[in-house]
Every structure is written in C-alpha cells, then in structure tokens.
C-alpha positions in Angstrom: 32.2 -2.3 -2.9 28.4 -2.9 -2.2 28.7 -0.9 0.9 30.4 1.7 -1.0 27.9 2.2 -3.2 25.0 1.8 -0.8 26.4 5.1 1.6 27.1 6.7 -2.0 23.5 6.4 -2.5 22.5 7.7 1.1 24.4 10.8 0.5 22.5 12.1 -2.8 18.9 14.2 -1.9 15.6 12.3 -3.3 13.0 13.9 -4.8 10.0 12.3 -5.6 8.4 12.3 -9.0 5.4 10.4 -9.2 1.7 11.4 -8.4 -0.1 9.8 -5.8 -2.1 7.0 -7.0 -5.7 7.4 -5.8 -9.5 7.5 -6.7 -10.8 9.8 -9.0 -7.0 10.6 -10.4 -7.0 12.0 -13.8 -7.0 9.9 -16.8 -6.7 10.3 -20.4 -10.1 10.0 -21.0 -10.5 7.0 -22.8 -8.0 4.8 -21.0 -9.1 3.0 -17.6 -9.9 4.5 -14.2 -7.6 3.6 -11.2 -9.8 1.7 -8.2 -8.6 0.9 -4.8 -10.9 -1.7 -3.5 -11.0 -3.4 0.2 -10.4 -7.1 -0.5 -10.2 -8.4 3.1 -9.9 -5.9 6.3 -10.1 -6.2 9.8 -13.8 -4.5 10.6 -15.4 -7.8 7.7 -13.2 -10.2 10.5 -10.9 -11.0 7.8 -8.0 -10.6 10.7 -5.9 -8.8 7.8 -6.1 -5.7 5.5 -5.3 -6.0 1.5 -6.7 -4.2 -1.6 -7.5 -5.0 -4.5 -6.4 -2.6 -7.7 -8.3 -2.1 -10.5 -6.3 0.2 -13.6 -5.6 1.5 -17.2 -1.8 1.2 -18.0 -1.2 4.4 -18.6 -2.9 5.5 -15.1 -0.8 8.2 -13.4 3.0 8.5 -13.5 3.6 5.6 -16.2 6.3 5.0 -18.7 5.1 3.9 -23.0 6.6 0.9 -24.3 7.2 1.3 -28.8 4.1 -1.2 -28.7 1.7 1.6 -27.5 1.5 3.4 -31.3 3.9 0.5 -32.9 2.1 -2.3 -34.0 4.7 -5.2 -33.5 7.3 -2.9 -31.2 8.0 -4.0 -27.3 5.8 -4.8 -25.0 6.2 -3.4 -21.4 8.0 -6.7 -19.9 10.8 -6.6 -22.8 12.5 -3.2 -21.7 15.7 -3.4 -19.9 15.3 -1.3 -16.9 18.5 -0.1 -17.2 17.5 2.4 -20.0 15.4 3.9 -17.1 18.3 4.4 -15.1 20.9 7.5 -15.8 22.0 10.8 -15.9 18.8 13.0 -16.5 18.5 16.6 -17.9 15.8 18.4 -17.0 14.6 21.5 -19.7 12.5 24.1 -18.1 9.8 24.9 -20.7 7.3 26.4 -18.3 7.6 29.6 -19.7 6.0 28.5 -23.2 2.3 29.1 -24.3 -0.1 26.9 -24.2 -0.5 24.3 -26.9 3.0 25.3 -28.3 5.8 22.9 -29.8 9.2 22.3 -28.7 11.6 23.3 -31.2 14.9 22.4 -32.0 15.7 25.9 -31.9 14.9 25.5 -28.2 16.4 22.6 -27.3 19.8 23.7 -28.7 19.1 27.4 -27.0 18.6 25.0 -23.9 22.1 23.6 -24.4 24.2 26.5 -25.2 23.2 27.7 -21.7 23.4 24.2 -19.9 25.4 21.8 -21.6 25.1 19.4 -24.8 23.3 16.5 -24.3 24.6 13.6 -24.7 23.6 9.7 -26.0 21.9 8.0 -23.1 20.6 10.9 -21.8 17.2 10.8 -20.0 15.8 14.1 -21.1 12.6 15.6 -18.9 10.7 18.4 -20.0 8.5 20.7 -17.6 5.7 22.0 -19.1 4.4 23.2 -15.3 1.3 21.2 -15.7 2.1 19.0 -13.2 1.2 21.8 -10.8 -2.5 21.8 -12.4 -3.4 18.3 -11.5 -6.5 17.9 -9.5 -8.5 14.6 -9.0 -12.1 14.8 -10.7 -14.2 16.7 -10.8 -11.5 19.3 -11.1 -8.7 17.5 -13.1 -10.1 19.8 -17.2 -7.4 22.2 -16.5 -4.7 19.3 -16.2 -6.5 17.6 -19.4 -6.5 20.6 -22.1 -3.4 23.1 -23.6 -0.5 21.4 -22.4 2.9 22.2 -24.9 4.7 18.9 -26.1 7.7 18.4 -28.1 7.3 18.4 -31.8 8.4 15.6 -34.3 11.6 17.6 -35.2 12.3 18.1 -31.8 11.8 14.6 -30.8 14.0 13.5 -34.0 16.9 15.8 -33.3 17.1 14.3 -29.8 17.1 10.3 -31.4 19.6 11.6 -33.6 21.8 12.5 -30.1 21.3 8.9 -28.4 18.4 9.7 -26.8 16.5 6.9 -26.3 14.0 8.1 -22.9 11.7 11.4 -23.4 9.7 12.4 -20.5 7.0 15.0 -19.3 4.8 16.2 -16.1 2.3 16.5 -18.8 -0.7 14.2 -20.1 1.0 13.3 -23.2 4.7 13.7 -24.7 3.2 15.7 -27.8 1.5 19.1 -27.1 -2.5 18.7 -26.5 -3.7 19.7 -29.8 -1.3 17.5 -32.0 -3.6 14.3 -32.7 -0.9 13.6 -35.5 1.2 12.7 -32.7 4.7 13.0 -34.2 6.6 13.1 -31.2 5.4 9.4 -30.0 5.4 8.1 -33.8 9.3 9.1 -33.6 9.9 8.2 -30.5 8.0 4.8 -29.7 9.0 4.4 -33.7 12.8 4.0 -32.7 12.0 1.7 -29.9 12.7 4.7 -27.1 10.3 5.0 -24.2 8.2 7.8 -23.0 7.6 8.8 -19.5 4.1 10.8 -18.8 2.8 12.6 -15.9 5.8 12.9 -14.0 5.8 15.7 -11.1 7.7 18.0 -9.0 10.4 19.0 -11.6 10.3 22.4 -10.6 12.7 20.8 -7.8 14.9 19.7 -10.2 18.6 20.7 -11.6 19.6 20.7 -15.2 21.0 17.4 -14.1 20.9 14.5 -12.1 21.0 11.1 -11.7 17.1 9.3 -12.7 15.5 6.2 -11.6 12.4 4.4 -12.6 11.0 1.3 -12.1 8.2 -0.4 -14.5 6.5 -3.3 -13.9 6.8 -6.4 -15.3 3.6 -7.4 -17.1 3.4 -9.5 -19.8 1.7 -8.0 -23.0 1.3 -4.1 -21.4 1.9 -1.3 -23.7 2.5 0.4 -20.8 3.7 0.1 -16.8 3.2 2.7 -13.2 6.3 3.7 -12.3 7.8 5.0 -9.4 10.1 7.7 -10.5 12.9 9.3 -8.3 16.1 11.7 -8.5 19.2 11.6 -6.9 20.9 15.0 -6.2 24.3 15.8 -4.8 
C-alpha cells in the first residue's frame, strides 16, 4: 500500500508555491528581516559550510496561527498539519481593483462557474501580486493596494467548513483594511491563514495542497514550504 501511494504521488505535476527565501526579501514592515549568515565555511578553514538564519515569523511564504490577533488562541506548534493538507480551490481574483474586497457575491459567482465548495476545503485566492514581488529596494509595489477578502466573505466561507484561507498577497485582508475583519474572523475561529504564497496563476480551480510549518514552540507564525499536486 505504501508503494502504492508513493508512485500515486510521482504521477501528479508539482508546482511550487513558495518564494525564495533570501536577503533583502519583502517584509511587512514592522515584522523582522530574513538574514543568511556564514556560520562556518570552507575559505575561514572551518573544513565545512553552514549558515546561520536570522527571521520574523511571518517572513516570506508563512502560514498565521489564531494566536497572531487572538490573544489566548494556538500557537504555531499546536496545529495539526493535517489541516494543511487537502483538496485546494484556487479563485482567480486578479481581475479586481486595487484595494477592493472579496464579496460573497463573488465567491458564490466563483462557484456557480466552478463548483461548491465544500468543508475542509483549502481555499487560495490570487490577487496577481505575487507577480509584483521584488526584493528591496524595489519590493513598494508588492507592499501597497493589494485586494483581500472582506469579513463577510471570510464568514461565509467558516460557515462552509473552511477552516484554511490563503493569498499571494501581503496580508489576507485587502491593504487598506486596518480593521482587519478577515484575520479577526478567521484566526477568531481558530482557522489558519496562508500569506505570500506564489505562482497560482499555474494553478486549476482544484487540486490537491500541501504545506508544511515548522514546529516552534510559542510562534504566532511558521515558513512554509507550500506545493500542489496536479493530475
């Protein structure tokens, strides 16, 4: 059975849906800066090479525990993996101006064309931002204007069985919302938010999603690396 599921596995397409981790990466701008350091290397006589890492926990491709706007909710270390794992849907929202919400309305026009979603769905929206992100100097177009989904939107989706909400952009709720409804619902009912995710223009309305968070005691937050599996 193992070796059933392993060539099952080797048959699907991956796509890769992180950003590269490197120096200078964009940040939300108060949260820490990622740093790749030379701990020992082979030029010092060390005889080996290792870094050291320096980072925020919400640096790059990262997924929000319910303790990151819930005092008292989940840390980072307490989420089953599992919930990371399933079948993902993937809305196209590109098309939307900037700084706008996603509706209900939207999300249930998204459905009539591609299918209900369901309870235990992961649910990915592109914004196209991930296509403006630029290391600094160059990263303000990445950082400003982004759409997000609004509270209702967020709320109609819990209601469904929802419980993972992601996005290539900086933050979950559009740019200008510093209410932030969409995490307050979301992190409220102890669901998880994926940020900065990429490459979802390569994706299909759905397909099988994997991600993998660190396990670190206290974090309100973890890296990832984030994949799909397509048939």
């Amino acid at each position: 059975m193992t070796s059933d599921l392993i060539t099952l596995l080797r048959q699907h397409k991956l796509i890769e849906l992180n950003h590269l981790y490197e120096e200078l990466m964009p940040v939300w701008p108060t949260h820490g800066k990622f740093f790749c350091s030379r701990a020992e290397d082979y030029i010092a006589g060390d005889g080996n090479y290792n870094c050291q890492l320096s980072l925020g926990d919400h640096c790059g491709t990262h997924v929000d525990a319910p303790v990151h706007f819930i005092e008292g909710g989940r840390t980072i270390e307490k989420v089953d993996v599992r919930q990371l794992t399933g079948r993902g849907r993937c809305l196209d929202m590109s098309h939307l101006a900037e700084n706008s919400d996603i509706t209900v309305e939207m999300i249930q026009a998204w459905e009539a064309d591609k299918g209900k979603i369901i309870a235990e769905d992961i649910v990915i929206f592109r914004t196209g931002y991930d296509q403006k992100w630029r290391c600094r100097p160059n990263q303000v177009p990445f950082l400003q204007n982004w759409p997000g989904l609004s509270g209702e939107g967020a709320q109609y989706l819990i209601e469904k069985g929802v419980t993972v909400f992601g996005t290539d952009a900086m933050s979950l709720d559009r740019h200008s919302n510093e209410a932030h409804p969409a995490h307050l619902a979301v992190l409220g009912s102890d669901c998880l938010i994926i940020e900065n995710l990429a490459n979802l223009q390569a994706l299909p309305s759905e397909f099988i999603f994997i991600a993998l968070p660190l396990r670190i005691k206290g974090a309100s937050a973890s890296p990832i690396r984030a994949v799909a599996l397509l048939e």
